[in-house]
C-alpha positions in Angstrom: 34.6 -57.2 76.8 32.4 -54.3 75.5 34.1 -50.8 75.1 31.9 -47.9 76.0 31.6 -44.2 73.8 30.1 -41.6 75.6 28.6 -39.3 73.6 30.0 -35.4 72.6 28.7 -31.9 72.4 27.1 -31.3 68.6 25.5 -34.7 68.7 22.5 -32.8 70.3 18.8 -33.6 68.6 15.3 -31.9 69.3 13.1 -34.4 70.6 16.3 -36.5 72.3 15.7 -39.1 75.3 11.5 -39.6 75.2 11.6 -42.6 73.2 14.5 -44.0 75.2 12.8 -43.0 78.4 9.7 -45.1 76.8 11.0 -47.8 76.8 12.9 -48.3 79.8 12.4 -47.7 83.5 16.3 -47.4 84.4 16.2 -44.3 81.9 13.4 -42.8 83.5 15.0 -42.8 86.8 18.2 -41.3 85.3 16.1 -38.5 84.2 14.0 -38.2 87.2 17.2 -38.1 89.3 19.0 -35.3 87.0 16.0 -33.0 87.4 15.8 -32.7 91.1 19.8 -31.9 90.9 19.2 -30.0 87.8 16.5 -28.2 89.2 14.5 -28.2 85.7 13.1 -30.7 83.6 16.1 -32.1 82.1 13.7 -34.2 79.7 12.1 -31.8 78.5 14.8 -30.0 77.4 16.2 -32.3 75.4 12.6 -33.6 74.2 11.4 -30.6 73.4 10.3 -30.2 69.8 9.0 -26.2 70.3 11.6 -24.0 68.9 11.9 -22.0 71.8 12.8 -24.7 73.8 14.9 -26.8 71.1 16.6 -23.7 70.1 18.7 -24.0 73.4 19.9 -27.4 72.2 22.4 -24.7 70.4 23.8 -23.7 73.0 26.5 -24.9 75.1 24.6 -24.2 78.4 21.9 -26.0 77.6 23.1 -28.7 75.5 25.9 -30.0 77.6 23.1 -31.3 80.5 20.9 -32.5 77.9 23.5 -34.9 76.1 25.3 -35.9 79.2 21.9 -37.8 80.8 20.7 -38.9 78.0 24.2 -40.8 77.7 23.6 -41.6 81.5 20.5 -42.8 80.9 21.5 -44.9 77.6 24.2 -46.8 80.0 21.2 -47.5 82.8 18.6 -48.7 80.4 21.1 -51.2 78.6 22.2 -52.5 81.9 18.9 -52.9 82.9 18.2 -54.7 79.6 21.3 -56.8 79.8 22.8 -57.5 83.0 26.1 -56.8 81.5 28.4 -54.8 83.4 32.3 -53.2 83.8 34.3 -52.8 80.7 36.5 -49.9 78.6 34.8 -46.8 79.4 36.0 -43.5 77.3 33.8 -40.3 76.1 34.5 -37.5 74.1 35.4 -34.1 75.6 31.9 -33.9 76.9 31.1 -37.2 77.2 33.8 -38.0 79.7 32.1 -36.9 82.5 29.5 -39.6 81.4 32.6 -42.2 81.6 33.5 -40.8 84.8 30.0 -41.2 86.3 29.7 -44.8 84.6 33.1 -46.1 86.6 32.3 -44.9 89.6 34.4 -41.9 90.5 31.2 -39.3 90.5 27.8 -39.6 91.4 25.3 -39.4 88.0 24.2 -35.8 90.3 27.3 -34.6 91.2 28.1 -35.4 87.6 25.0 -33.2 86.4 26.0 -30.5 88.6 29.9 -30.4 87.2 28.4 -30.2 83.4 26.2 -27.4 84.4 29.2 -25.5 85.8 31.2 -26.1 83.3 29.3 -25.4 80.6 28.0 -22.0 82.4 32.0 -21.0 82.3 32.5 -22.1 79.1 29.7 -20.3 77.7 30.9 -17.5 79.0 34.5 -17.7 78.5 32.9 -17.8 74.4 31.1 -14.6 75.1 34.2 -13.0 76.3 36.9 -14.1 73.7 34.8 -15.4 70.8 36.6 -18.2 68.9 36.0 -21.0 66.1 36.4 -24.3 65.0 37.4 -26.4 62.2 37.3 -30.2 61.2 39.9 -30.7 58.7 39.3 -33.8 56.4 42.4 -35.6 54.5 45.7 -34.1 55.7 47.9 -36.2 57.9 48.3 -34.5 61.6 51.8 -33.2 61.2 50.6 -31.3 58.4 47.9 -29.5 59.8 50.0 -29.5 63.4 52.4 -27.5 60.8 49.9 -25.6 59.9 48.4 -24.2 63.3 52.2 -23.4 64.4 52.8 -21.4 60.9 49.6 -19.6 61.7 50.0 -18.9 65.4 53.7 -17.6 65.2 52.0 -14.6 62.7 50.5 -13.3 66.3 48.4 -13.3 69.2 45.3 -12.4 67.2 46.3 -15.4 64.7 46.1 -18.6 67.4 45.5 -21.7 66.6 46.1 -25.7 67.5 44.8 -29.3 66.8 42.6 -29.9 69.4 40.7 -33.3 68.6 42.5 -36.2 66.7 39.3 -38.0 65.5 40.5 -40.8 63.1 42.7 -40.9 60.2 42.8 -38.0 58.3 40.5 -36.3 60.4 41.6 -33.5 63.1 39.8 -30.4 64.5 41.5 -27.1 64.7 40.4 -24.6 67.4 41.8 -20.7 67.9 40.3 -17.3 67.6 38.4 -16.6 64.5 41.2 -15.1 62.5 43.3 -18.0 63.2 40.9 -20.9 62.5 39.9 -19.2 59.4 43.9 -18.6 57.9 44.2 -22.4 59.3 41.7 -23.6 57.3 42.7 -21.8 53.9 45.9 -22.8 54.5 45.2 -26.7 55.2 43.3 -26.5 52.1 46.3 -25.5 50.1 48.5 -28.0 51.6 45.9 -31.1 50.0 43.2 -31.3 52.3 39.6 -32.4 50.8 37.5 -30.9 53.1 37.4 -27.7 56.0 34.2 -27.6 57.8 33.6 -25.1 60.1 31.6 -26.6 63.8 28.6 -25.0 65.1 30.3 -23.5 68.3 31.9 -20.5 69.1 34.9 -21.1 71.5 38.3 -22.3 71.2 37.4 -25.3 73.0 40.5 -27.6 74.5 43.0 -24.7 73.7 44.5 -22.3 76.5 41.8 -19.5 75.2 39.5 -22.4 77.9 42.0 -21.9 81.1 40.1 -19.2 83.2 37.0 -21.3 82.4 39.0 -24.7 83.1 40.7 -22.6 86.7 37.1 -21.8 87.6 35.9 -25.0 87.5 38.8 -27.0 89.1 37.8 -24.3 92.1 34.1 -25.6 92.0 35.1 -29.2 91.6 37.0 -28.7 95.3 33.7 -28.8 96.9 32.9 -32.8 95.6 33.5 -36.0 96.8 35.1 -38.6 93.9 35.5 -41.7 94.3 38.0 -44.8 93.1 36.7 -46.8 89.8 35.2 -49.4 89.7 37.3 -53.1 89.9 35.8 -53.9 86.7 35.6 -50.6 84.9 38.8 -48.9 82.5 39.0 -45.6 82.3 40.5 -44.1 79.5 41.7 -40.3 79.1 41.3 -37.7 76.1 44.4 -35.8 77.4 46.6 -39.0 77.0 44.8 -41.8 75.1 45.7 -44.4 77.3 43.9 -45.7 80.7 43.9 -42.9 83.2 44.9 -45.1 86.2 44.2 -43.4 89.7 43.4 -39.6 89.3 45.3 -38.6 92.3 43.8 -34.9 91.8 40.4 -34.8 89.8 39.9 -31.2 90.1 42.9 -30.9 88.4 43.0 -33.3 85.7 39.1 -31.9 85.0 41.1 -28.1 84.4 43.8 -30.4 82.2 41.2 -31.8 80.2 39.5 -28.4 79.1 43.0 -27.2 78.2 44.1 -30.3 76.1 43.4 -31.9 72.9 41.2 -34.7 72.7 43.0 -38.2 71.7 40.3 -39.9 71.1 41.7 -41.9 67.7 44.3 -42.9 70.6 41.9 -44.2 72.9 39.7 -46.2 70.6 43.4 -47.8 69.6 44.2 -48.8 73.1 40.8 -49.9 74.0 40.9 -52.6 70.8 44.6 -53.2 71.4 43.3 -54.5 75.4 40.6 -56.8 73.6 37.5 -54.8 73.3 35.1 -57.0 71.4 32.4 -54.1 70.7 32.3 -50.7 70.5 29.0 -49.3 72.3 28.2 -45.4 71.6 25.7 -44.6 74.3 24.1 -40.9 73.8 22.3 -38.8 70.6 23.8 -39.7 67.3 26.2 -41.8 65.5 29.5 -39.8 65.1 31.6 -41.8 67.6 30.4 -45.0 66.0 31.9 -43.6 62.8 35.1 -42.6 64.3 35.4 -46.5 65.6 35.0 -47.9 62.2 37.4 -46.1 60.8 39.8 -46.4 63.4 39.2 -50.0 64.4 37.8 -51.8 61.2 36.7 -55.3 61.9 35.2 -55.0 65.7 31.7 -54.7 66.0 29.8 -51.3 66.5 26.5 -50.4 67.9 24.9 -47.3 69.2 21.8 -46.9 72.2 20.1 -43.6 71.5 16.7 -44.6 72.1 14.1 -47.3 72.3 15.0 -49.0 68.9 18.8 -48.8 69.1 18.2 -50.4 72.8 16.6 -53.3 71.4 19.0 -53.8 68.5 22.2 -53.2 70.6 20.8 -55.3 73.3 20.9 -58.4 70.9 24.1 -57.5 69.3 26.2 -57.8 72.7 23.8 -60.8 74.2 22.8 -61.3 77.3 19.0 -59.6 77.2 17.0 -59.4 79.8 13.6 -59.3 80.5 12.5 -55.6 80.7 11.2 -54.1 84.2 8.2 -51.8 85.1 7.8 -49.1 87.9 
């Protein structure tokens, strides 16, 4: 049973979903399909290799589209390629809109047309209370949970929380810029190797995100969801476990804005309920990482483009012959 890894915002490449599209039909369509929803050339955005146009990559408007079909499209080209279907489905903070699309409970368009929203609010939730974020390498999580509360109980100008429990010894901190900053000196203090600061702006899965995460609960009203599919898992970033029915998906959508992002926790449960390969599907390789370290010894591949659809294809089995238009 193959576990699927949607992919996350920051794993964003100039030049992203061409070669992919290239080499397989199902792809194309996925792309073809976005656009008209989108109402842009969702392609070209993301394959773009002009600075003005890669440039937007950076930001969260732009980017959040962009990564979410070329995840999409990853999943249709190595059905297409395979035959192989259902599974463990999980993605992170972004990419869970890509898991929700891939079970079933959203359309692929009314899945493009939630990212856009939300990543029009967030973007300007950023804008309007500016905040920062830190990956903190080699401190166990109830030292840097420590941490963030220390830091946060100095004042409401000093916020700051773990926000996304990677794999051991690796959590993100998010707050406002004063707070992610004493955070990080302070986490350093206490023994940890390494405090990078992420190329974004907000306090992303923190309460700074509610009138953004409120605002698009309100928009997610007007969309149909559907049930999962009988052979498709869903796992959650707010819980780490299978999400079950989502009686309220509006809801649990503003929830999982708000919340931290287990993902260390789902990549457990997913090899605890048998997963015998990892798949990231989406631009780059950090959620492959995160599964080695966090479940060494099950097999990992990624399907980013034409080359990595090839490769992955034999590594799970079951290849099939490619189709033309």
């Amino acid at each position: 049973m193959n576990a699927y890894l949607f992919s996350g915002q920051g794993s964003q490449t100039a030049g992203m979903g061409k070669d992919l599209c290239d080499a397989s039909s199902a792809a194309r369509l996925e792309y073809e399909e976005a656009s008209d929803v989108h109402g842009g050339d969702v392609l070209r955005l993301g394959a773009a290799t002009d600075d003005e146009v890669a440039g937007r990559l950076s930001q969260t408007l732009y980017a959040q589209p962009a990564i979410l079909v070329l995840s999409l499209a990853a999943h249709a080209a190595l059905r297409e390629r395979t035959g192989v279907s259902g599974g463990l489905y999980a993605g992170f903070s972004l990419g869970e809109y890509a898991a929700l699309a891939a079970v079933g409970i959203v359309t692929p368009g009314d899945a493009v047309r939630l990212v856009a929203e939300r990543s029009r609010l967030m973007q300007e939730q950023c804008e309007q209370t500016p905040g920062a974020m830190v990956a903190i390498l080699g401190l166990e999580d109830a030292a840097v949970e420590a941490v963030c509360a220390a830091v946060s109980a100095e004042g409401p100008e000093t916020f700051v929380a773990a926000v996304n429990y990677n794999c051991p010894g690796q959590v993100v901190v998010a707050g406002l810029e004063a707070g992610a900053a004493l955070a990080a000196e302070r986490c350093l203090a206490a023994g940890a190797r390494k405090a990078t600061r992420l190329a974004v702006n907000g306090a992303f899965h923190t309460p700074v995100m509610q009138p953004a995460a409120d605002a698009l609960a309100a928009f997610a009203r007007g969309i149909a969801f559907g049930e999962p599919l009988c052979d498709c898992v869903l796992y959650s970033n707010a819980t780490g476990a299978p999400a079950g029915r989502i009686d309220d998906v509006p809801a649990y959508l503003a929830r999982h804005m708000t919340s931290p992002v287990r993902f260390r926790a789902e990549l457990a449960a997913m090899a605890d309920a048998g997963a015998s390969a990892f798949v990231e599907l989406g631009p780059g390789k950090v959620l492959s990482g995160l599964a080695r370290k966090s479940a060494p010894g099950i097999l990992v591949v990624n399907v980013e483009d034409g080359k990595t659809l090839e490769s992955a294809s034999a590594a799970i089995g079951g290849i099939a012959e490619p189709q033309d238009e």
